[in-house]
Residue frames relative to the residue before (quaternion, step in Angstrom):
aa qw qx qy qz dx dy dz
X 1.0000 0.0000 0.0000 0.0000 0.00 0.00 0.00
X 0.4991 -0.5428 0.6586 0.1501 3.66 -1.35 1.14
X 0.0935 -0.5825 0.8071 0.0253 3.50 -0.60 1.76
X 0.8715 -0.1335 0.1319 0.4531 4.15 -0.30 -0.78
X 0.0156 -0.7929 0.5927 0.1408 3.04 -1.06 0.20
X 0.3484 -0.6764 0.6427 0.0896 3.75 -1.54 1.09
X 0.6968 -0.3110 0.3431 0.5477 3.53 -1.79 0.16
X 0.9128 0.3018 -0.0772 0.2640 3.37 -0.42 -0.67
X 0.6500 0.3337 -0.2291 0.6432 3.60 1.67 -0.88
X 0.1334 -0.4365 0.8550 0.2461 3.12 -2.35 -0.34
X 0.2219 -0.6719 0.7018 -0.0819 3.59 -1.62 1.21
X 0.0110 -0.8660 0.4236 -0.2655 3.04 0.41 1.65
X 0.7602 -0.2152 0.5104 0.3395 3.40 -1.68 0.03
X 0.0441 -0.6448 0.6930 0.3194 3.58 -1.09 0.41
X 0.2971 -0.7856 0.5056 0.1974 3.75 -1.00 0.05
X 0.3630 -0.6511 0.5106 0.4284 3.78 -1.10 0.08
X 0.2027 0.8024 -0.5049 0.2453 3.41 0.29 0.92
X 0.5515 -0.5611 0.3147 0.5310 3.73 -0.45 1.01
X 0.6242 0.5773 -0.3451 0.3974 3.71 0.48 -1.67
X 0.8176 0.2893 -0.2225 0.4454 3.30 -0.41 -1.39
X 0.5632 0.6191 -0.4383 0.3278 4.00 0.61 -0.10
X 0.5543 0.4961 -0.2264 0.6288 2.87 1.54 -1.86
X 0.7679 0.4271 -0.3032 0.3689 4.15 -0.30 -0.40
X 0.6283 0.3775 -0.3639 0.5747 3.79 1.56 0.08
X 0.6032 0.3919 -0.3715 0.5870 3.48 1.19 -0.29
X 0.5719 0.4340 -0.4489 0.5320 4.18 0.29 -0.40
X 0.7402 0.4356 -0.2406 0.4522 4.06 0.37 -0.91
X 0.7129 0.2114 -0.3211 0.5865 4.17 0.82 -0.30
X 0.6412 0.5339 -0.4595 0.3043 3.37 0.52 -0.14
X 0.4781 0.7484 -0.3442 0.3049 3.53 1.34 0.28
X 0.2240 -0.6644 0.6187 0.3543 3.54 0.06 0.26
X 0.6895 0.4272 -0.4131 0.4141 4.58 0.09 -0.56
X 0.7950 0.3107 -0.2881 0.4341 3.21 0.92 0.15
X 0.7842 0.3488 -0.1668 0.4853 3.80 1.00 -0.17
X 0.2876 0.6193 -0.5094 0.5237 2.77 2.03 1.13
X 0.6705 0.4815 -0.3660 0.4296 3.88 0.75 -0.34
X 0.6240 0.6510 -0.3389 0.2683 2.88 1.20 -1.12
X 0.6116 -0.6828 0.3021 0.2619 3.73 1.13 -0.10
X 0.5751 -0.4527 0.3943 0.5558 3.91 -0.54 -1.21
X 0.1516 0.7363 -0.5949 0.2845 3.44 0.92 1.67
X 0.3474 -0.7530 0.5119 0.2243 4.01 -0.41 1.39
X 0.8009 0.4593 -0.2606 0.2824 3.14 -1.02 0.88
X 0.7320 0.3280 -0.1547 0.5769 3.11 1.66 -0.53
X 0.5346 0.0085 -0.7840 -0.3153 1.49 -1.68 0.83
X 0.4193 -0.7607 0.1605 0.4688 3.32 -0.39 1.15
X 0.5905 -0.4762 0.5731 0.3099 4.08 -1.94 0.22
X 0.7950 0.2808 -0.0174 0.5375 3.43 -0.10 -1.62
X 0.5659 -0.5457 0.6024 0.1385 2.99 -1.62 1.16
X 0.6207 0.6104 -0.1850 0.4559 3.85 1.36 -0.33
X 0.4751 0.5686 -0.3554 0.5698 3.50 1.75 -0.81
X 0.6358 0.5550 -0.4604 0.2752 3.91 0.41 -1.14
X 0.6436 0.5577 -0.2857 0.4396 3.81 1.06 -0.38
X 0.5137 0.6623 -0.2173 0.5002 3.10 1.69 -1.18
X 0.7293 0.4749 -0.1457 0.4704 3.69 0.96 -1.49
X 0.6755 0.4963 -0.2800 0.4679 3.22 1.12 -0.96
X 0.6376 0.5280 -0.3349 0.4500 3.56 0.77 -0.91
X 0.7222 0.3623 -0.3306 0.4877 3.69 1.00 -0.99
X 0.1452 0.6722 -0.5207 0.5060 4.21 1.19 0.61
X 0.8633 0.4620 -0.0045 0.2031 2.75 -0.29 -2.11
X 0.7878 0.3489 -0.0951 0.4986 3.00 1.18 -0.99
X 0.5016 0.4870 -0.3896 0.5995 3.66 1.67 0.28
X 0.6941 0.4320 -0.2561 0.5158 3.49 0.62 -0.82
X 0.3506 0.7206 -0.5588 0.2134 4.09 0.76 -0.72
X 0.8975 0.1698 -0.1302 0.3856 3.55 0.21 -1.04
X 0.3399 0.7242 -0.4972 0.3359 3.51 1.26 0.62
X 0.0711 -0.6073 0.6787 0.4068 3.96 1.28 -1.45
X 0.7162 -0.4547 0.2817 0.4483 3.64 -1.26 -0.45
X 0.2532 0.8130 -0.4755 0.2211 3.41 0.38 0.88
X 0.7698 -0.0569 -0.1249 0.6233 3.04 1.71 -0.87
X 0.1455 0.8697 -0.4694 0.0467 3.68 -0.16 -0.46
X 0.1612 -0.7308 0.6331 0.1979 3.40 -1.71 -0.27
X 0.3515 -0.8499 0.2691 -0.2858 2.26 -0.94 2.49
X 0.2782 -0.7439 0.4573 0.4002 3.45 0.18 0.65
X 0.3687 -0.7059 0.6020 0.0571 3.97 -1.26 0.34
X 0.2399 -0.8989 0.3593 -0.0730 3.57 0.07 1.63
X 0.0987 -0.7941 0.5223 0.2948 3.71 -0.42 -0.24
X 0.6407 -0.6076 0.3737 0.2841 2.99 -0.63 1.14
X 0.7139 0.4470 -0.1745 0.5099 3.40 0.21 -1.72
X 0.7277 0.6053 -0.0654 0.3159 3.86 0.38 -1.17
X 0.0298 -0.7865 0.5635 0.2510 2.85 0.48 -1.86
X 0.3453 0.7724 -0.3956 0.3573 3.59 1.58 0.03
X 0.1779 -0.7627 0.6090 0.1258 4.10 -0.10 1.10
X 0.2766 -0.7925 0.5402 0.0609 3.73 -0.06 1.63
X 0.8122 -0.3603 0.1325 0.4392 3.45 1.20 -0.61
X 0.6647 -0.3967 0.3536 0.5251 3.91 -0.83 -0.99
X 0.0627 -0.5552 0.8292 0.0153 3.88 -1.48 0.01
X 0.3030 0.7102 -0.6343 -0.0395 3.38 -1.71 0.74
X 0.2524 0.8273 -0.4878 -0.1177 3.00 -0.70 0.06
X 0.0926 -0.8417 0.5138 -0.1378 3.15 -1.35 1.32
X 0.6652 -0.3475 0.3256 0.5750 3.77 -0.66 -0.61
X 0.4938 -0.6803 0.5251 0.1329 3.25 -1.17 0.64
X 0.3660 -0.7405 0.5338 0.1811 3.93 -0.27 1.04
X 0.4239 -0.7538 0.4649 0.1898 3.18 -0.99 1.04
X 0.8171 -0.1648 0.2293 0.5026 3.47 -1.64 -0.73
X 0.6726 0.6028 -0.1680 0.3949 3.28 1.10 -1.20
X 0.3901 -0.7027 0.5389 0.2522 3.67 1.20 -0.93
X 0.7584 0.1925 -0.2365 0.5761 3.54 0.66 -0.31
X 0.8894 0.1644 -0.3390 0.2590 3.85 -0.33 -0.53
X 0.7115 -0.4936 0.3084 0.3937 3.73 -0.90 0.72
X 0.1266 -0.6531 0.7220 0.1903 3.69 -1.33 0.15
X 0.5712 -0.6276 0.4180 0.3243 3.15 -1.35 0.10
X 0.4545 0.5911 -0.3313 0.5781 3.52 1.31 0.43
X 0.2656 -0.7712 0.5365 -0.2165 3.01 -0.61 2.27
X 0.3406 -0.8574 0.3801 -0.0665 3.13 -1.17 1.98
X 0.0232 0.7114 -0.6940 -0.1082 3.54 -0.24 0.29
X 0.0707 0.8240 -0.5556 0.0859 3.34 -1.83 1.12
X 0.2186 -0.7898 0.5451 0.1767 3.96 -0.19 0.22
X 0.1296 0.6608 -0.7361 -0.0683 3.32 -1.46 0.18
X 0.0873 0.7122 -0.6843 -0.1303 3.99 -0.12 0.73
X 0.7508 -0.4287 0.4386 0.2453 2.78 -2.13 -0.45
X 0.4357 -0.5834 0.4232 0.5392 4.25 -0.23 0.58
X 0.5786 0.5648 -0.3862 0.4439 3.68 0.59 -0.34
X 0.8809 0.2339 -0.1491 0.3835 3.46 0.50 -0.33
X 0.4759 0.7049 -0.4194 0.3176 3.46 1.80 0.83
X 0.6609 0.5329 -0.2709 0.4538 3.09 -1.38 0.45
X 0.5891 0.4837 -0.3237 0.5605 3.67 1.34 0.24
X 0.4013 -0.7290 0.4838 0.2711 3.44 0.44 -0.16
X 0.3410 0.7662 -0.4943 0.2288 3.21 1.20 0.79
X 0.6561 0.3912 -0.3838 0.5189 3.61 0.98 -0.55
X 0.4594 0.5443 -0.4647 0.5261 4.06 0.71 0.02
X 0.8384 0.3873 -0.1797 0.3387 3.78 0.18 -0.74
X 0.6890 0.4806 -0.2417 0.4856 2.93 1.85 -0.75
X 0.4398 0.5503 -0.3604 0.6114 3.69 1.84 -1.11
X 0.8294 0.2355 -0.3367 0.3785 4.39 -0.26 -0.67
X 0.5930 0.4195 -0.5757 0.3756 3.46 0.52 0.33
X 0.6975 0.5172 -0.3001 0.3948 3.56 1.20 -0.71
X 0.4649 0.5600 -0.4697 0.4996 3.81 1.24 -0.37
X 0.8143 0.3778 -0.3013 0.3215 3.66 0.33 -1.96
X 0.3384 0.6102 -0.6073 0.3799 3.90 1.64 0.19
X 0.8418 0.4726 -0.1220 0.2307 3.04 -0.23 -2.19
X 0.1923 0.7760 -0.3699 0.4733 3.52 2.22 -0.56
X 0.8874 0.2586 0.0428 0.3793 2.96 -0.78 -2.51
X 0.2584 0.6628 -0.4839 0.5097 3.81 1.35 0.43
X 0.2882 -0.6706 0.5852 0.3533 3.93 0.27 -1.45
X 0.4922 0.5428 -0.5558 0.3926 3.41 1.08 1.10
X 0.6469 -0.5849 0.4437 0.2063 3.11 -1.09 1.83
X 0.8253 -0.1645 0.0632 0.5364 3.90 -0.21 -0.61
X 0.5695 -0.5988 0.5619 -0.0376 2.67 -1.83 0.63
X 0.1781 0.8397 -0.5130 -0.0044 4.23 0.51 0.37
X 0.1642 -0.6149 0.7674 0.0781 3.47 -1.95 0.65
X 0.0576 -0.6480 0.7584 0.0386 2.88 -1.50 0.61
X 0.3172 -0.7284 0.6044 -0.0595 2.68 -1.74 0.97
X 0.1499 -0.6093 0.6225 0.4676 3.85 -1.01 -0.14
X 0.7390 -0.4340 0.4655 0.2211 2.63 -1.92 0.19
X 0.6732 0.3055 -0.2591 0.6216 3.72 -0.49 1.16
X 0.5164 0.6157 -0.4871 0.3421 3.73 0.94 -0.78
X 0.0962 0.7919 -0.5794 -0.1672 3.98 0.11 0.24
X 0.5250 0.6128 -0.4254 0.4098 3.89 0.79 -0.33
X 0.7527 0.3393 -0.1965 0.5289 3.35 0.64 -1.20
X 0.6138 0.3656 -0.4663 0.5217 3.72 0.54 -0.03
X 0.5675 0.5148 -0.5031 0.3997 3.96 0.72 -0.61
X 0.4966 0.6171 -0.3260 0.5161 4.19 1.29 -0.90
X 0.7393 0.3086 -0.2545 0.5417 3.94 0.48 -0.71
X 0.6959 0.4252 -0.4491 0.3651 3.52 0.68 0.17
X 0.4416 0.7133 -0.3061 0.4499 3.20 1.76 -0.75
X 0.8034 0.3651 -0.1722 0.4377 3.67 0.74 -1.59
X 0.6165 -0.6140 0.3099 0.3832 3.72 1.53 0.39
X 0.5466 0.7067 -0.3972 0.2098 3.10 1.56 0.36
X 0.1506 -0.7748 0.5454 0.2820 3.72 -0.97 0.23
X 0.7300 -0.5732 0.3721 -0.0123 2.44 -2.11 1.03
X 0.1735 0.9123 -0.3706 -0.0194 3.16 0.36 0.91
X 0.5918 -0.5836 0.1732 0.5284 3.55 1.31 1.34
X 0.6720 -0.5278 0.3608 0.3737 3.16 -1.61 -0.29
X 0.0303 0.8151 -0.5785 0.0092 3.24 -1.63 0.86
X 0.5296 -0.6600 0.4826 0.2257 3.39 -1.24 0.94
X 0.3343 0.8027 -0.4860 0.0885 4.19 0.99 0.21
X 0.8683 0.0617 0.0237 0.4915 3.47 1.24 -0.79
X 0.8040 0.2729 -0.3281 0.4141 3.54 -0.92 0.17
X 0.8254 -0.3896 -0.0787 0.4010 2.83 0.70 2.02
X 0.6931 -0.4055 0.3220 0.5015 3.65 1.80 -0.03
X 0.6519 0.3894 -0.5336 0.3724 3.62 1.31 -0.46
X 0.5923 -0.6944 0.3878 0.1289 2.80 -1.92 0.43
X 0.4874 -0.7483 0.4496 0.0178 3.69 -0.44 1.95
X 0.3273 -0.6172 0.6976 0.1589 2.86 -1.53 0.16
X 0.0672 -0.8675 0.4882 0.0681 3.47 0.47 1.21
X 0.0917 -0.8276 0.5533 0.0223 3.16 -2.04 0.68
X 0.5201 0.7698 -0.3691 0.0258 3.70 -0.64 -0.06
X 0.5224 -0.7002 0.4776 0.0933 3.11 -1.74 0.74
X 0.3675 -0.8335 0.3959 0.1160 3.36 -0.32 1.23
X 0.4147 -0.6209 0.5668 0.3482 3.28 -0.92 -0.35
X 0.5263 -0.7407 0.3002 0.2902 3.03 -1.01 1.57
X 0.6528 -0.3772 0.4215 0.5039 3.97 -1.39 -0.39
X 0.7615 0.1862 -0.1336 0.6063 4.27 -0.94 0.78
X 0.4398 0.5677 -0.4944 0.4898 3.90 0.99 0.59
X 0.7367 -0.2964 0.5217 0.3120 3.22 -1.80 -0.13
X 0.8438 0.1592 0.2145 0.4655 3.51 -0.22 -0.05
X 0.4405 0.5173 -0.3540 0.6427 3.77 2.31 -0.45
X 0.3954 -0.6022 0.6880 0.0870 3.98 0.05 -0.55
């Protein structure tokens, strides 16, 4: 299923399809890319079998969202080339497990697909959704040192509001986010 689509992407459904299995297990199995990813269990993943494992556990956080939030594979249009993930959803607290009411937007692409501005185009069509929703702000986190992915939160107008320990379990982020404007949805 087509969650959005931009000049250049389709933001889609991941699927259990051979392709897109092999491309969640080719994408976490990276050590340059799930070095950012923090004290996320499971990854990075070993077996080419875990990518189903990951996908199912997608699925089952998101189950009762419908496409409102989720985590999403990221298409090229022109191609068909799945560059990586987009999600965005509730933010995990201190605790790691139960939602806050403070809503994420995030990217992990493939090394194959940096440096296009594909996760910049896909993260701002999906902020200015959730925006025009009437949710007031909009947060990224980041590790520390990530400079690509913090260069992506300046791109999407986002400000910087140093590091904090609010969620995924206490570790400590580089935090970020982009409100909604005054007379917006959600601007007040």
């Amino acid at each position: 299923m087509t969650v959005l689509t931009t000049a250049r992407l389709i933001v889609r459904n991941w699927t259990d399809s051979p392709g897109d299995l092999a491309r969640i297990f080719d994408l976490y199995s990276r050590n340059e890319v799930v070095r950012w990813l923090g004290a996320a269990p499971g990854l990075p993943l070993t077996d080419p079998a875990q990518a189903a494992d990951r996908l199912a556990f997608w699925r089952a956080r998101h189950a009762d969202h419908g496409d409102r939030y989720g985590t999403w594979a990221v298409q090229v249009r022109d191609t068909g080339l799945v560059v990586g993930t987009i999600l965005l959803k509730p933010l995990p607290g201190r605790d790691a497990q139960v939602p806050t009411e403070d809503i994420e937007v995030g990217w992990h692409l493939h090394p194959d697909s940096w440096g296009h501005g594909y996760a910049t185009e896909a993260a701002r069509a999906l902020v200015d959704r959730e925006l025009g929703t009437g949710t007031g702000q909009v947060y990224a986190v980041v590790a520390p040192g990530n400079g690509a992915s913090m260069a992506v939160t300046r791109r999407l107008g986002m400000t910087h509001l140093g590091r904090r320990t609010d969620w995924y379990g206490g570790e400590e982020l580089e935090t970020f986010v982009r409100r909604a404007l005054p007379g917006t949805p959600g601007g007040h």
